[in-house]
C-alpha positions as CSV (number, residue, x, y, z in Angstrom):
1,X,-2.2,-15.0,-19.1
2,X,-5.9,-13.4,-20.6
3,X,-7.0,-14.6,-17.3
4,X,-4.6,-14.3,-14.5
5,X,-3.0,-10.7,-15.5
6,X,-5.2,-8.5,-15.2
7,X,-5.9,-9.7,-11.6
8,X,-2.3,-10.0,-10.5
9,X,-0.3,-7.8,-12.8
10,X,2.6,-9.1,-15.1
11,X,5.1,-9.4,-12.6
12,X,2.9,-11.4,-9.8
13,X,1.9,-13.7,-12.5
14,X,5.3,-14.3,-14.2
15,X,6.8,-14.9,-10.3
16,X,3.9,-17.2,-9.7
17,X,4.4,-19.2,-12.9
18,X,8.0,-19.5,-13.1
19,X,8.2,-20.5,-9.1
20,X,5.0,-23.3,-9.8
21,X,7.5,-24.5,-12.8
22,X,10.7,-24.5,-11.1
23,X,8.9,-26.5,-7.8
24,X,7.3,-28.7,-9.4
25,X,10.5,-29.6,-11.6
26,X,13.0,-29.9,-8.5
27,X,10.2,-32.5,-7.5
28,X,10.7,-34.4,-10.5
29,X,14.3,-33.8,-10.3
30,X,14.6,-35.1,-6.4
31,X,12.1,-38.5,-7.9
32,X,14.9,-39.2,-10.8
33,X,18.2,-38.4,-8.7
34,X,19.2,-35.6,-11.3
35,X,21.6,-32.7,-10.4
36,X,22.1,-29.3,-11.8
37,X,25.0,-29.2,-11.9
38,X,25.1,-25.5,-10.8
39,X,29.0,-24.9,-10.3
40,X,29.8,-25.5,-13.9
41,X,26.3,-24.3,-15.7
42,X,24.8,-21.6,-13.5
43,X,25.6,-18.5,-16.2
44,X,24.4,-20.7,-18.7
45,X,21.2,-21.3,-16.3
46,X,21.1,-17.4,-15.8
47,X,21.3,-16.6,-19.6
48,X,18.8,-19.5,-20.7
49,X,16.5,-18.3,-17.9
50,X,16.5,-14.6,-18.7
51,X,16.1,-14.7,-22.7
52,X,14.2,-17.7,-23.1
53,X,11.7,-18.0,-19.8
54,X,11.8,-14.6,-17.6
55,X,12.1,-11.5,-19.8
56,X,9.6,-13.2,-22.8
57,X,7.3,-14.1,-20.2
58,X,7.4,-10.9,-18.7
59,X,6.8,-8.9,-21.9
60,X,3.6,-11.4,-23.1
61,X,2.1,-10.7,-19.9
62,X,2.5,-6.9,-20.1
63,X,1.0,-6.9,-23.8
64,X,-1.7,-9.4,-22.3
65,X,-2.9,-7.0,-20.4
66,X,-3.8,-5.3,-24.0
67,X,-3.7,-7.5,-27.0
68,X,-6.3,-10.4,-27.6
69,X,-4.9,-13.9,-26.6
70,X,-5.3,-14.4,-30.8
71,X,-3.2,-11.9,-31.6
72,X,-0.3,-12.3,-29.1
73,X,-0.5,-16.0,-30.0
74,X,0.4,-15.1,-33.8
75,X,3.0,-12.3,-32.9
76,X,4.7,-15.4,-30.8
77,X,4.9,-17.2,-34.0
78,X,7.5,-14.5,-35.4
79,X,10.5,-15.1,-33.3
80,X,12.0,-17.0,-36.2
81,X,11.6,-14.3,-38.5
82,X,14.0,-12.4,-35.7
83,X,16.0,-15.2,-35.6
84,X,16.8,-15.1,-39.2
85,X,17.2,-11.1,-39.2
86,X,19.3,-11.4,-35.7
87,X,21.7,-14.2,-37.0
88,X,22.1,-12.8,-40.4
89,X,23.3,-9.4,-38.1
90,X,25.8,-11.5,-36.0
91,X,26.9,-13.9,-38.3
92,X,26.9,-11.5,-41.2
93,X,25.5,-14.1,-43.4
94,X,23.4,-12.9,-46.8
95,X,20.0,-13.7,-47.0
96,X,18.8,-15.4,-50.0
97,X,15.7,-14.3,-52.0
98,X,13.3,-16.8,-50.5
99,X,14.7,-15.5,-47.0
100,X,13.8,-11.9,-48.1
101,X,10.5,-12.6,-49.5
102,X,9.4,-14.5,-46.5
103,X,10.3,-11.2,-44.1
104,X,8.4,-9.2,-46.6
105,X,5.3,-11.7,-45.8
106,X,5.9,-11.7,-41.7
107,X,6.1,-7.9,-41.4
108,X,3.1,-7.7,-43.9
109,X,1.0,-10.3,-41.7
110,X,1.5,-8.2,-38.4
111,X,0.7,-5.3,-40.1
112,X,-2.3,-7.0,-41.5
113,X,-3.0,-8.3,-37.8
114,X,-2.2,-5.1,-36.1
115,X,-4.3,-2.8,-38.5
116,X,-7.3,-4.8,-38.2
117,X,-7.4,-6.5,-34.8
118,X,-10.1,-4.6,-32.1
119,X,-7.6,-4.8,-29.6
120,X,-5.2,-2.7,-31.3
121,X,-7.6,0.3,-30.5
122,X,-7.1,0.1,-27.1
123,X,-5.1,2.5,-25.0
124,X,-1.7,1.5,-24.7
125,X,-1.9,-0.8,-27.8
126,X,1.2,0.6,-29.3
127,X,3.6,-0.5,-26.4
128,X,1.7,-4.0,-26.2
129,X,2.1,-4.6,-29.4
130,X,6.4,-3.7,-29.2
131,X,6.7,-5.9,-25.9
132,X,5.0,-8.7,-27.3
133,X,7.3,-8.7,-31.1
134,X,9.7,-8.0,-28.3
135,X,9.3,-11.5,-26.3
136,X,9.5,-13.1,-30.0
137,X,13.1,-11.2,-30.1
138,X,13.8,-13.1,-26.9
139,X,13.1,-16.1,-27.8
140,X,15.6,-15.7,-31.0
141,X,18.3,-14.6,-28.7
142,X,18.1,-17.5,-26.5
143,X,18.0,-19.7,-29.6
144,X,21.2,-18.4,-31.2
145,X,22.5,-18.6,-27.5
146,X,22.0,-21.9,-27.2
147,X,23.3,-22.9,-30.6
148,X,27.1,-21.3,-29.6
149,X,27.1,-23.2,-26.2
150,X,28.0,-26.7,-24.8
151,X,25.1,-28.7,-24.8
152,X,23.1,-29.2,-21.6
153,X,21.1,-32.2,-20.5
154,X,17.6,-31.4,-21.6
155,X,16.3,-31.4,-17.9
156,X,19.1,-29.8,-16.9
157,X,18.2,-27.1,-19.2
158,X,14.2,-26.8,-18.2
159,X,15.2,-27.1,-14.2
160,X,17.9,-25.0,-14.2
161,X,16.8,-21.9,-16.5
162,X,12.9,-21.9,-14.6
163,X,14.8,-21.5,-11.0
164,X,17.0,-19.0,-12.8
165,X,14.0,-17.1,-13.8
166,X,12.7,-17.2,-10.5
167,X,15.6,-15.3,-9.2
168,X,15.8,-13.0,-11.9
169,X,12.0,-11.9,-11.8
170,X,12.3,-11.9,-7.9
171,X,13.5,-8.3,-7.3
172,X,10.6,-6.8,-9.8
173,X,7.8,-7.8,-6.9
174,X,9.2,-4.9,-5.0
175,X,8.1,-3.0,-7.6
176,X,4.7,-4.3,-8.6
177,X,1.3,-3.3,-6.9
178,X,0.1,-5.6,-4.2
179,X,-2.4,-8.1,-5.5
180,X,-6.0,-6.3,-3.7
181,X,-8.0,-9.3,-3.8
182,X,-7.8,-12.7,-3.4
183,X,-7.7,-15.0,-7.1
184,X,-10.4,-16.4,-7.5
185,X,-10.9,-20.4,-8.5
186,X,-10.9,-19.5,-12.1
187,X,-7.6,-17.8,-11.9
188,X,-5.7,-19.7,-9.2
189,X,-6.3,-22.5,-11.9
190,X,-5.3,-20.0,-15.0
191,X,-1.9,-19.8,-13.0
192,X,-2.1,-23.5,-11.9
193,X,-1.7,-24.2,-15.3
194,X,0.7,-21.7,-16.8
195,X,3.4,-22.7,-14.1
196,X,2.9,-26.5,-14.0
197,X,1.5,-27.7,-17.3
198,X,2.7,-24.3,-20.2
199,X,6.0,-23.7,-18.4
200,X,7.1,-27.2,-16.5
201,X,5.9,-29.9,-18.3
202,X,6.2,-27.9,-21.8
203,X,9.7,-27.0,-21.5
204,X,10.3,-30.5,-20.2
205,X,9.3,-31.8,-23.8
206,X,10.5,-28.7,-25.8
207,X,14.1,-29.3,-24.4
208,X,14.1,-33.0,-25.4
209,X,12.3,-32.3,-28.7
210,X,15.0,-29.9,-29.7
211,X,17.7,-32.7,-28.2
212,X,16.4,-35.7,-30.0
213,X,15.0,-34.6,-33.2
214,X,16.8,-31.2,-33.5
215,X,15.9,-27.6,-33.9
216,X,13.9,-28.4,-37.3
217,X,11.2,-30.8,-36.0
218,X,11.2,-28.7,-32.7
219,X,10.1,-25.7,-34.8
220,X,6.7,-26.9,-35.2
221,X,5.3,-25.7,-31.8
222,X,5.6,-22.5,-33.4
223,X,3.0,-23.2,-36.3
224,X,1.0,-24.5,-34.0
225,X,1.0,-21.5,-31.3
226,X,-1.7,-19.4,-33.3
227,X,-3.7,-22.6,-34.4
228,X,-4.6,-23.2,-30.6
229,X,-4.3,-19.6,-29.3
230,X,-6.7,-18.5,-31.7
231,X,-8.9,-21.3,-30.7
232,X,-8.3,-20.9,-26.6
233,X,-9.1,-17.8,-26.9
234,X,-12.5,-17.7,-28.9
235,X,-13.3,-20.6,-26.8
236,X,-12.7,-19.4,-23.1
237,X,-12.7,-15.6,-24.0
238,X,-15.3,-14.5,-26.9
239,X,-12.7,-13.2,-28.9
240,X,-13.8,-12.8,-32.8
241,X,-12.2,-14.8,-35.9
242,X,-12.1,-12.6,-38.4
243,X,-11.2,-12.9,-42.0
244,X,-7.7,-10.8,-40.5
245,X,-7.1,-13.1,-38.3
246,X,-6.8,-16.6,-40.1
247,X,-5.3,-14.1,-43.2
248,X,-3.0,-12.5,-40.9
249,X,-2.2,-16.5,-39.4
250,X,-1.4,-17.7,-42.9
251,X,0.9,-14.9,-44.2
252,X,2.8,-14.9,-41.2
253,X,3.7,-18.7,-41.3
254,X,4.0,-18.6,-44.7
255,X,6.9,-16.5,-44.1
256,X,8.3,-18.2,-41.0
257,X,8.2,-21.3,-43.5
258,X,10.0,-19.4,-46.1
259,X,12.6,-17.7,-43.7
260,X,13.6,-21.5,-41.7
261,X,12.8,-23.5,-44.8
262,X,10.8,-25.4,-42.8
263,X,8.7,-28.6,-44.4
264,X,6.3,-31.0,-43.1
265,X,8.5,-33.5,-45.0
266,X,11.3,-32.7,-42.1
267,X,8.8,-34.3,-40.0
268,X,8.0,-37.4,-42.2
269,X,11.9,-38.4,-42.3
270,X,12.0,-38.2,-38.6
């Protein structure tokens, strides 16, 4: 997203990489004789698509247009922390001490983060920063969504919700400037990959991860969102790792392990 936004815009790029997804999954889905199922599941598809794929998407992309890949790669890692503040809300559940302290620990990591990180100087940091904590929100929704719901075939779940996302993202090119130039090789490949391999092929696993093992195993993508963003993006992009960052990176999933009571020995019983 580094890459391809500033080229093409958010909206371009989300259209782009949830339409590359959604093909290239109704490919796989025509080679393996599955069906949607869309009479019965289409809100479900509409709901999953919007929370989870096109609205999160969206908002990453906006702040990407800001924010360092680093840093919107460690404010991803917080959408448990809003799924433990959002579920408490809902289900009016009390949080525990350890629940509390490990809150205390996320907001003090993005603070750390934010207060330290060059891109936060930037004009327009401010909203960046708020769509991309917003995106994390998202992806809590859609997690206590799906928890209420009948379950869905995995596929089912990754097809559906990307052609969903498609639709719903759709009406925003209206909107959106016209791209000026022509992408170059670089970033028809930045998109290449976002639509086929980070949106089609990822959701394909996340969705039978989650089905197989459960949401507790399936949690660990999100410790190991900052490991690789951080290293993507001083790799490809020259960004800095500073003391801030791998601080920042620490505190913040020491709390996200605090607020799930997530442990690596989940992973070993599996």
């Amino acid at each position: 997203m580094r890459i391809a936004v500033p080229a093409l815009g958010p909206a371009w790029l989300i259209e782009l990489r949830v339409g590359l997804a959604a093909i290239f999954l109704a490919a796989v889905a025509l080679w393996q004789r599955r069906a949607l199922r869309l009479r019965h599941h289409w809100r479900h598809y509409l709901i999953l698509g919007g929370f989870n794929t096109g609205l999160p998407f969206l908002l990453f992309a906006f702040a990407a247009q800001t924010l360092s890949a680093s840093l919107l790669s460690i404010l991803n890692a917080t959408a448990p922390l809003w799924g433990t503040v959002i579920g408490a809300v809902v289900l009016r559940a009390r949080l525990d001490g350890k629940a509390m302290l490990g809150l205390a620990m996320g907001l003090a990591g993005v603070a750390l983060l934010t207060g330290f990180d060059e891109s936060t100087l930037r004009a327009g940091a401010g909203p960046a920063i708020a769509a991309a904590l917003g995106a994390a929100c998202c992806y809590a929704i859609a997690s206590i969504y799906a928890k209420s719901v009948e379950q869905v075939e995995p596929f089912a779940n990754a097809h559906g919700s990307m052609w969903a996302a498609t639709l719903l993202v759709a009406p925003l090119l209206l909107f959106a400037p016209p791209v000026a130039t022509i992408p170059d090789a670089g970033i028809t490949a930045a998109v290449a990959a976002l639509g086929i391999v980070c949106s089609g092929i990822a959701y394909l696993l996340y969705f039978r991860l989650v089905n197989d093992l459960g949401p507790a195993p399936a949690l660990t993508v999100t410790f190991l969102i900052p490991l690789f963003g951080v290293l993507w993006g001083h790799l490809f992009l020259g960004e800095a790792v500073g003391w801030h960052t791998l601080a920042g990176t620490v505190i913040v999933l020491t709390g996200t392990a605090l607020v799930t009571g997530f442990s690596p020995a989940v992973l070993l019983r599996k």
